[in-house]
Chimera marker file (.cmm) of the C-alpha trace (Angstrom):
<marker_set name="trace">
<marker id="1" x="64.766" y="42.446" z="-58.110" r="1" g="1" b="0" radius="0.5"/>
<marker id="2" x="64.286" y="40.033" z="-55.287" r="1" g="1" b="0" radius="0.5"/>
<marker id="3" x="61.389" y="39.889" z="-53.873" r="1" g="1" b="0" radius="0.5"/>
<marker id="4" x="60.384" y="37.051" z="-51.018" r="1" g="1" b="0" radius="0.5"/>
<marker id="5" x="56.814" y="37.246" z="-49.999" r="1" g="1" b="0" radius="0.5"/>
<marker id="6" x="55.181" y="35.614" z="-46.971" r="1" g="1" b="0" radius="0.5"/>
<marker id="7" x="51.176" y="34.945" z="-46.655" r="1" g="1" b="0" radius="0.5"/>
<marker id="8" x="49.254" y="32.624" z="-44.529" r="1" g="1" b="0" radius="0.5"/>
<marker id="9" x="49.635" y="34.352" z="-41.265" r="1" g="1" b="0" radius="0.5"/>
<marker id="10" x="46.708" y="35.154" z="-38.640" r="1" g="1" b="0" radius="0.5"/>
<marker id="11" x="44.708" y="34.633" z="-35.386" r="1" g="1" b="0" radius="0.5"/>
<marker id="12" x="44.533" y="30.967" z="-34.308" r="1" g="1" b="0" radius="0.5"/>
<marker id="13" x="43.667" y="29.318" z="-30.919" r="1" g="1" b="0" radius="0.5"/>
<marker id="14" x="45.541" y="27.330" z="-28.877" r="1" g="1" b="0" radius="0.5"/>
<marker id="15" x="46.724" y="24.027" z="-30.277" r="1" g="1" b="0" radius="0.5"/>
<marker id="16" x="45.717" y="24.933" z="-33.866" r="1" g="1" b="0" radius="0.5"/>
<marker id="17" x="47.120" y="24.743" z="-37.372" r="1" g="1" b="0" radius="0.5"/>
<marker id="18" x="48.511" y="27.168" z="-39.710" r="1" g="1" b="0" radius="0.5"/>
<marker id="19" x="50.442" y="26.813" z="-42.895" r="1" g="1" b="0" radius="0.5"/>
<marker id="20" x="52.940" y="29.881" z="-43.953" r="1" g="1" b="0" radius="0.5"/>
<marker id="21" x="54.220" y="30.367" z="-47.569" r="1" g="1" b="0" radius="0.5"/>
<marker id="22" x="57.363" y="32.639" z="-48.973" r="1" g="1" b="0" radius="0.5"/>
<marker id="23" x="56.867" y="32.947" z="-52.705" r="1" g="1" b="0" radius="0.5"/>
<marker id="24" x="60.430" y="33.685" z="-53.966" r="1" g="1" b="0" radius="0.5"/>
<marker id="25" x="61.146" y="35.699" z="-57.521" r="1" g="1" b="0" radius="0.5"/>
<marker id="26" x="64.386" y="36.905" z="-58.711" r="1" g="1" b="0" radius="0.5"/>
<marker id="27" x="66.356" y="34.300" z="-57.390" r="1" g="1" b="0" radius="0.5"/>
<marker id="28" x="67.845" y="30.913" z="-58.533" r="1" g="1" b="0" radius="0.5"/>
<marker id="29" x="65.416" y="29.097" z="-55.673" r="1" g="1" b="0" radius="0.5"/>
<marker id="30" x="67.060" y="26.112" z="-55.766" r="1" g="1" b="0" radius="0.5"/>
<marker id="31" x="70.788" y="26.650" z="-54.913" r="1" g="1" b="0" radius="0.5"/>
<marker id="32" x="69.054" y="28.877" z="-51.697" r="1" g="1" b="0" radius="0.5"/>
<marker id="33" x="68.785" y="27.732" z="-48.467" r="1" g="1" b="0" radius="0.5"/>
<marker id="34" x="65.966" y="28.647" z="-47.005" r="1" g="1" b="0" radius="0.5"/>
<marker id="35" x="64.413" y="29.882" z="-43.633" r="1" g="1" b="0" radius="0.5"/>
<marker id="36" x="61.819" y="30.618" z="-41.183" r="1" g="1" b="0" radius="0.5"/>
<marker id="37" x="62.620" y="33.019" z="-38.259" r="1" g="1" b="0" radius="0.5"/>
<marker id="38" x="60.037" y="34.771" z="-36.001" r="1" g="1" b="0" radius="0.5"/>
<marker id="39" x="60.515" y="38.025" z="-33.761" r="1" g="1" b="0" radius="0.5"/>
<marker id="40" x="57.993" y="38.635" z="-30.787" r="1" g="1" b="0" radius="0.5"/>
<marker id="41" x="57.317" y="42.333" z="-29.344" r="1" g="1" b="0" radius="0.5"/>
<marker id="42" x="60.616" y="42.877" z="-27.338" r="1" g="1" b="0" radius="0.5"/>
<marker id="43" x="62.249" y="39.780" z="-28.452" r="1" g="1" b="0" radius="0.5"/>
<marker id="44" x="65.139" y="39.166" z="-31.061" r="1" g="1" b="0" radius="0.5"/>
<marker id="45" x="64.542" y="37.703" z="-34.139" r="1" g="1" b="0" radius="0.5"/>
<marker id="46" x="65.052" y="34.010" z="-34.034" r="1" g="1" b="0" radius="0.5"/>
<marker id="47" x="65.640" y="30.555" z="-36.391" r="1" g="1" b="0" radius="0.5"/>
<marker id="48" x="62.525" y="29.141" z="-36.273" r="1" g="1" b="0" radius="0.5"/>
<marker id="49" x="63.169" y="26.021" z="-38.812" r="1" g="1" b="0" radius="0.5"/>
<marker id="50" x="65.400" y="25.955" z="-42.199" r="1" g="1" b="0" radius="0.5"/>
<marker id="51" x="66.047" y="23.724" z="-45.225" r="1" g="1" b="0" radius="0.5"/>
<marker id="52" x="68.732" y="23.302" z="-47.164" r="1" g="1" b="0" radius="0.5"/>
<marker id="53" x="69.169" y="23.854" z="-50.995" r="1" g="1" b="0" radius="0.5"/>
<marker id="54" x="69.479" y="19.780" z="-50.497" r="1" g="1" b="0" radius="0.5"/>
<marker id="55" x="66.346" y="19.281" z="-48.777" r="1" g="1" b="0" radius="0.5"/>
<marker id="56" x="67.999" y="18.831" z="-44.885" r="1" g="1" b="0" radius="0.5"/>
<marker id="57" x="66.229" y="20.326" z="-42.223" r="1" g="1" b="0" radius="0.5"/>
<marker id="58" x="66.742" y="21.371" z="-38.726" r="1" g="1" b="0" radius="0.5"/>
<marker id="59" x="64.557" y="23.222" z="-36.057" r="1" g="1" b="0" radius="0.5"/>
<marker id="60" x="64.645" y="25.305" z="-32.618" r="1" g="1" b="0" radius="0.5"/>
<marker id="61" x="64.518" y="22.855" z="-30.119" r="1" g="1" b="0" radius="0.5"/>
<marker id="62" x="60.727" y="24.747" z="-28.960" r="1" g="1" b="0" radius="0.5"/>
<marker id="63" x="58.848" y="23.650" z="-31.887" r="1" g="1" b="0" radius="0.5"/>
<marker id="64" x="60.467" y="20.247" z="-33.054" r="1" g="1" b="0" radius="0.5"/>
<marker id="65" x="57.457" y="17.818" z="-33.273" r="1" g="1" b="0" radius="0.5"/>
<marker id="66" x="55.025" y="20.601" z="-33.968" r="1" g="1" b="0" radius="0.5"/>
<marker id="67" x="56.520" y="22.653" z="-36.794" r="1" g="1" b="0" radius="0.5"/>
<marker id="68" x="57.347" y="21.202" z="-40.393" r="1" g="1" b="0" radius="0.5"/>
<marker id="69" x="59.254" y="23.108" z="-43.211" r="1" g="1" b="0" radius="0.5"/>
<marker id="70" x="59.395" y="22.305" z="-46.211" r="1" g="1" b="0" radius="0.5"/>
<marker id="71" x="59.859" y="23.561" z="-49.747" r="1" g="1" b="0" radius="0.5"/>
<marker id="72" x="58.746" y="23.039" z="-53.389" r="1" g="1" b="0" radius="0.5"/>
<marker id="73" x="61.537" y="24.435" z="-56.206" r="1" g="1" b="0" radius="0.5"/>
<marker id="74" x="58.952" y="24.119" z="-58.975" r="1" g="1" b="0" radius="0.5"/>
<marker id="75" x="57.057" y="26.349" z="-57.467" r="1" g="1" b="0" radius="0.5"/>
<marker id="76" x="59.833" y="28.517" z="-56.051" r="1" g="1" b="0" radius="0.5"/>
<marker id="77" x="58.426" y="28.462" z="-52.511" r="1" g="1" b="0" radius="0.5"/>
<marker id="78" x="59.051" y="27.508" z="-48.845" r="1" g="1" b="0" radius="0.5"/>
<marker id="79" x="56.194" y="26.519" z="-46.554" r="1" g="1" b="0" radius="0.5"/>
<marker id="80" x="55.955" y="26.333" z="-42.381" r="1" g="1" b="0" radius="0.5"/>
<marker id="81" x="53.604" y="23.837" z="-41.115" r="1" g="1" b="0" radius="0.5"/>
<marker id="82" x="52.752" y="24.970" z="-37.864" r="1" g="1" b="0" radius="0.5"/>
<marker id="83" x="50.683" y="22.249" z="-35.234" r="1" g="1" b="0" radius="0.5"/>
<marker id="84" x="49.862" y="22.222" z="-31.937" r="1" g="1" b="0" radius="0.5"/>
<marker id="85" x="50.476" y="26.367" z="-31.879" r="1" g="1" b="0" radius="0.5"/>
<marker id="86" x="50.564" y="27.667" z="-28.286" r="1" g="1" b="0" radius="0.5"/>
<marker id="87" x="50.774" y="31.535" z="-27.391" r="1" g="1" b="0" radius="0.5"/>
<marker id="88" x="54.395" y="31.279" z="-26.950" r="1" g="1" b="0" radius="0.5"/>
<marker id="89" x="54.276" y="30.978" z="-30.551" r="1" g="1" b="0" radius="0.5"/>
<marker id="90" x="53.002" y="34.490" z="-31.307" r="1" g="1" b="0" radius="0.5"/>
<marker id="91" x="55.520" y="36.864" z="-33.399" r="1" g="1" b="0" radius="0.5"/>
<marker id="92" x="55.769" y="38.266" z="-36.830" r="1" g="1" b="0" radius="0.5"/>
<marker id="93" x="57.247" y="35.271" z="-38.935" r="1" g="1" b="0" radius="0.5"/>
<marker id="94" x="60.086" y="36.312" z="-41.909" r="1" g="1" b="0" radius="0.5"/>
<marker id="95" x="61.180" y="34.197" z="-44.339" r="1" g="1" b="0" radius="0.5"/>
<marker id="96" x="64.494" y="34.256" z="-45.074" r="1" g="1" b="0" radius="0.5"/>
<marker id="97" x="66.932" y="33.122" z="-48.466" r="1" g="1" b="0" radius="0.5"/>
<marker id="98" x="70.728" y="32.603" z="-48.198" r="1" g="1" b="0" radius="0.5"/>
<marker id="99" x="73.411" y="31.416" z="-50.605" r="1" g="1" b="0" radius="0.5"/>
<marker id="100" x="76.663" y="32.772" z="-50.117" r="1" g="1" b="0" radius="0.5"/>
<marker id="101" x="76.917" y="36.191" z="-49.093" r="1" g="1" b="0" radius="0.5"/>
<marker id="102" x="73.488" y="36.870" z="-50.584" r="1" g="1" b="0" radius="0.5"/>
<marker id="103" x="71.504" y="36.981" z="-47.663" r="1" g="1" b="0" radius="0.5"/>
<marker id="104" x="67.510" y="38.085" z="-48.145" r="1" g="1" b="0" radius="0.5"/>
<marker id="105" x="64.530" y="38.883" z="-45.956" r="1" g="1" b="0" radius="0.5"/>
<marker id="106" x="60.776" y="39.061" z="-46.559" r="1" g="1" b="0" radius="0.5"/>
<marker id="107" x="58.392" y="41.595" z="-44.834" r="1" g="1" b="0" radius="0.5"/>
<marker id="108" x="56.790" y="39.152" z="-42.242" r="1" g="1" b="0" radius="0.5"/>
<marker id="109" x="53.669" y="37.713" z="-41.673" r="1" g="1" b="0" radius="0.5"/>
<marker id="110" x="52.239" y="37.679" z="-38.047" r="1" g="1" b="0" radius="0.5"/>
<marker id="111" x="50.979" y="34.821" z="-36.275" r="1" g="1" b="0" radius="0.5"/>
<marker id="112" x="49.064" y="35.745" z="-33.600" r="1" g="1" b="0" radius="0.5"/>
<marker id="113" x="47.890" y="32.684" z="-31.225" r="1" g="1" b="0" radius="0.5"/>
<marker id="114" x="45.151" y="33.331" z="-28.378" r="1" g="1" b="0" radius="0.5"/>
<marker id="115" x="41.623" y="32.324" z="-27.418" r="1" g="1" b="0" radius="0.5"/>
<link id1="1" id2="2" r="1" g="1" b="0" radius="0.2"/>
<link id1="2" id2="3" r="1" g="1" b="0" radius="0.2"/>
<link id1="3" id2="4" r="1" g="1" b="0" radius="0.2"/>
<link id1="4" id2="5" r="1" g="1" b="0" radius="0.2"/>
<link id1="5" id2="6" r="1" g="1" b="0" radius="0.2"/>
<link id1="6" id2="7" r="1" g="1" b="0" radius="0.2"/>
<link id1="7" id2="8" r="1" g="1" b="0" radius="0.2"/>
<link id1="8" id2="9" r="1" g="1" b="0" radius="0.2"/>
<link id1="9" id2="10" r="1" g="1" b="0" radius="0.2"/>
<link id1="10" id2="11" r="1" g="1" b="0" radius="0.2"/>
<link id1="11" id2="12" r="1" g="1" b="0" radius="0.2"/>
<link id1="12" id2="13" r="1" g="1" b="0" radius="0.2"/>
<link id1="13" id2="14" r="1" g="1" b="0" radius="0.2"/>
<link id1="14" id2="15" r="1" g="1" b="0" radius="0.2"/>
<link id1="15" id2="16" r="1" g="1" b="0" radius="0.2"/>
<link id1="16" id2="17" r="1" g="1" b="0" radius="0.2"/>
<link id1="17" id2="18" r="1" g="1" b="0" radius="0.2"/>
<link id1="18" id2="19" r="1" g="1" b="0" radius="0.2"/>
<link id1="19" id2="20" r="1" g="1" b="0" radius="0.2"/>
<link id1="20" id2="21" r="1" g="1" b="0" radius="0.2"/>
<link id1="21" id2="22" r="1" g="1" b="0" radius="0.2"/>
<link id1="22" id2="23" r="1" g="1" b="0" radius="0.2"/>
<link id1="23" id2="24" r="1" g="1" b="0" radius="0.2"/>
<link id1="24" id2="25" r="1" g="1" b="0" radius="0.2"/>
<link id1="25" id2="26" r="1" g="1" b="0" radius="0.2"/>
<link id1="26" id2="27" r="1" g="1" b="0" radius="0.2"/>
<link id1="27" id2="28" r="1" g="1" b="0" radius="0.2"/>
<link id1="28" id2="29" r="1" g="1" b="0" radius="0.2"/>
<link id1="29" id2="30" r="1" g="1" b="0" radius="0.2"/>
<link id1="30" id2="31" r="1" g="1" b="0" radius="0.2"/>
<link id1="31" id2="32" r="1" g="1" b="0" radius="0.2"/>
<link id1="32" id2="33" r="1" g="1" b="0" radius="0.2"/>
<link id1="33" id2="34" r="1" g="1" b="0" radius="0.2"/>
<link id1="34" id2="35" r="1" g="1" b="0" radius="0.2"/>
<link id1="35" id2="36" r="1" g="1" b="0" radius="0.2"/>
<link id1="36" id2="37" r="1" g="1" b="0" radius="0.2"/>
<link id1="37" id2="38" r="1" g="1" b="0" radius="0.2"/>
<link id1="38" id2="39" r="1" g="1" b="0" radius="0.2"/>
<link id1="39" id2="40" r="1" g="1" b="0" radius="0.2"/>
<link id1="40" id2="41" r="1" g="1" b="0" radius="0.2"/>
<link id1="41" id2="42" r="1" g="1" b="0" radius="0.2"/>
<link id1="42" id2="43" r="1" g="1" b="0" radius="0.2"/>
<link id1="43" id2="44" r="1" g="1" b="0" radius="0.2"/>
<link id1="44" id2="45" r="1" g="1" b="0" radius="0.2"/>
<link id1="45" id2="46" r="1" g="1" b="0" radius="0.2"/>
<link id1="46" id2="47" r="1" g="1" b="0" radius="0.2"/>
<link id1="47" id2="48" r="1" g="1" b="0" radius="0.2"/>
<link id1="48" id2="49" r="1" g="1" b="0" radius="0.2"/>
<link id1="49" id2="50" r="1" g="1" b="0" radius="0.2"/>
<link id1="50" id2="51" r="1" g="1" b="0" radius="0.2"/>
<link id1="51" id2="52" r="1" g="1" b="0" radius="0.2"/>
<link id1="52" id2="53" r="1" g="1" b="0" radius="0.2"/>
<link id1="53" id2="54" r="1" g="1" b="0" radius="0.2"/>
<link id1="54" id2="55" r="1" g="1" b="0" radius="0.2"/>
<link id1="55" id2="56" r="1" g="1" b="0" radius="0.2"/>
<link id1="56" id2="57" r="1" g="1" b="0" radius="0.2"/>
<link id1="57" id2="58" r="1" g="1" b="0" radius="0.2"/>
<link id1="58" id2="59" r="1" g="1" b="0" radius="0.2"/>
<link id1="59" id2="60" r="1" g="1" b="0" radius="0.2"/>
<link id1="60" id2="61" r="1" g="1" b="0" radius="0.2"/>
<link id1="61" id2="62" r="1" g="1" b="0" radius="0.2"/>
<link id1="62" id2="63" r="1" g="1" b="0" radius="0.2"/>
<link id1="63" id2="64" r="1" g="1" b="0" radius="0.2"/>
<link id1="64" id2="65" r="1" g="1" b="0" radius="0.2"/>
<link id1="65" id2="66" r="1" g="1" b="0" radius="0.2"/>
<link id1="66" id2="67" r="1" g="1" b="0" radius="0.2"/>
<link id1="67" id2="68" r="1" g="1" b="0" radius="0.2"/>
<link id1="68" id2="69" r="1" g="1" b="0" radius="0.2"/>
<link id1="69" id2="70" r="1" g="1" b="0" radius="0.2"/>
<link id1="70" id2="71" r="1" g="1" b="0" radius="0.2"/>
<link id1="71" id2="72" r="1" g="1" b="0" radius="0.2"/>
<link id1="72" id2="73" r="1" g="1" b="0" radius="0.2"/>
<link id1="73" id2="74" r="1" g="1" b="0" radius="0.2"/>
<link id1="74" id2="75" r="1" g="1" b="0" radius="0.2"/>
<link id1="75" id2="76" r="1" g="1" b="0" radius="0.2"/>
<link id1="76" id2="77" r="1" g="1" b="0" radius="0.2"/>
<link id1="77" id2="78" r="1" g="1" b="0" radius="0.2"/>
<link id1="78" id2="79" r="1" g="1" b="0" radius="0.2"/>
<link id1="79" id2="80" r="1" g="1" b="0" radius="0.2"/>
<link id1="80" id2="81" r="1" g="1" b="0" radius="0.2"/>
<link id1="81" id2="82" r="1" g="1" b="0" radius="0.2"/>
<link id1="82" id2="83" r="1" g="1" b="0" radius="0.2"/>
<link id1="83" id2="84" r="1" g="1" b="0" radius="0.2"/>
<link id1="84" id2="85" r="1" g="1" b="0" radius="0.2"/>
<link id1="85" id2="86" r="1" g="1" b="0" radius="0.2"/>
<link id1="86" id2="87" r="1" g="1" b="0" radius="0.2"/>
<link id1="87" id2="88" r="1" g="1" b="0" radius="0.2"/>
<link id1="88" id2="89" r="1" g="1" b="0" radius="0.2"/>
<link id1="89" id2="90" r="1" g="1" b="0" radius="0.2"/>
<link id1="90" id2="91" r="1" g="1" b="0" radius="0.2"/>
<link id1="91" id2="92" r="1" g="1" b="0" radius="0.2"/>
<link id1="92" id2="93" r="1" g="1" b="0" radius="0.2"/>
<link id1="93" id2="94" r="1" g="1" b="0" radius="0.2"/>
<link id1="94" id2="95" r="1" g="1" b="0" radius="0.2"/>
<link id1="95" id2="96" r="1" g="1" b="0" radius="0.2"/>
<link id1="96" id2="97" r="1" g="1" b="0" radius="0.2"/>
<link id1="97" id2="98" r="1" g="1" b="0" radius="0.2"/>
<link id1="98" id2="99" r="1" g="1" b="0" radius="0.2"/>
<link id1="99" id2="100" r="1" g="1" b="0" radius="0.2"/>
<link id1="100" id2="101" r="1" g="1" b="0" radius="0.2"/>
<link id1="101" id2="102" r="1" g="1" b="0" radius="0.2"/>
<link id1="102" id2="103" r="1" g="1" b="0" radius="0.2"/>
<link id1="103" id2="104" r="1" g="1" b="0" radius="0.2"/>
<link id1="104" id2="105" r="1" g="1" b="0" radius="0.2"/>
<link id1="105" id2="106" r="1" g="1" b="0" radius="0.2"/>
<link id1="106" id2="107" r="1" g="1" b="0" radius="0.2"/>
<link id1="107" id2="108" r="1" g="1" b="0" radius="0.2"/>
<link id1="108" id2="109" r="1" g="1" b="0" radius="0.2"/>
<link id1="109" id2="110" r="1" g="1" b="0" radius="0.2"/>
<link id1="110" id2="111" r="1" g="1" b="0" radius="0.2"/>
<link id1="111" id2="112" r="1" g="1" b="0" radius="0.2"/>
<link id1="112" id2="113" r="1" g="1" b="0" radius="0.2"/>
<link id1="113" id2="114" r="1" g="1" b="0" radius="0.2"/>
<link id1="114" id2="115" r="1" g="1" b="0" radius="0.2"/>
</marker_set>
């Protein structure tokens, strides 16, 4: 059973810091690549930031600079550093795994940024 399981989500104010984490089980982690998409109220879901199973990276052109992903295969995790977070930046966050056709979602944290 695949399970991918986000946590670090929450209220934040303007031009803070959080760190998300996807705990992955039931996969082979390391041949995944790996994802972070968000979806705001009455928005689609969008690629946030993503890493390949060979460590390459790439990110929506609204958070390069402030958002880091990153990922740890001994621990069979991927993590979103998230700086400088503005209100544009609130949505529910999903972590996302992908090899092949095997595509996998988790349930979504929410970020919520406002003073």
């Amino acid at each position: 059973q695949v399970q991918l399981v986000e946590s670090g989500g929450g209220l934040v104010q303007p031009g803070g810091s959080l760190r998300l984490s996807c705990a992955a089980s039931g996969i082979i982690f390391s041949i995944y690549n790996m994802g972070w998409y968000r979806q705001a109220p009455g928005k689609q879901r969008e690629l946030v930031a993503a890493i390949t199973s060979g460590g390459s990276t790439n990110y929506a052109d609204s958070v390069k600079g402030r958002f880091t992903i990153s990922r740890d295969n001994t621990k069979n995790t991927v993590y979103l550093q998230m700086s400088s977070l503005k209100p544009g930046d609130t949505a529910v966050y999903y972590c996302n795994a992908a090899y092949r056709s095997s595509i996998y979602w988790g349930q979504g944290t929410q970020v919520t940024v406002s003073s």
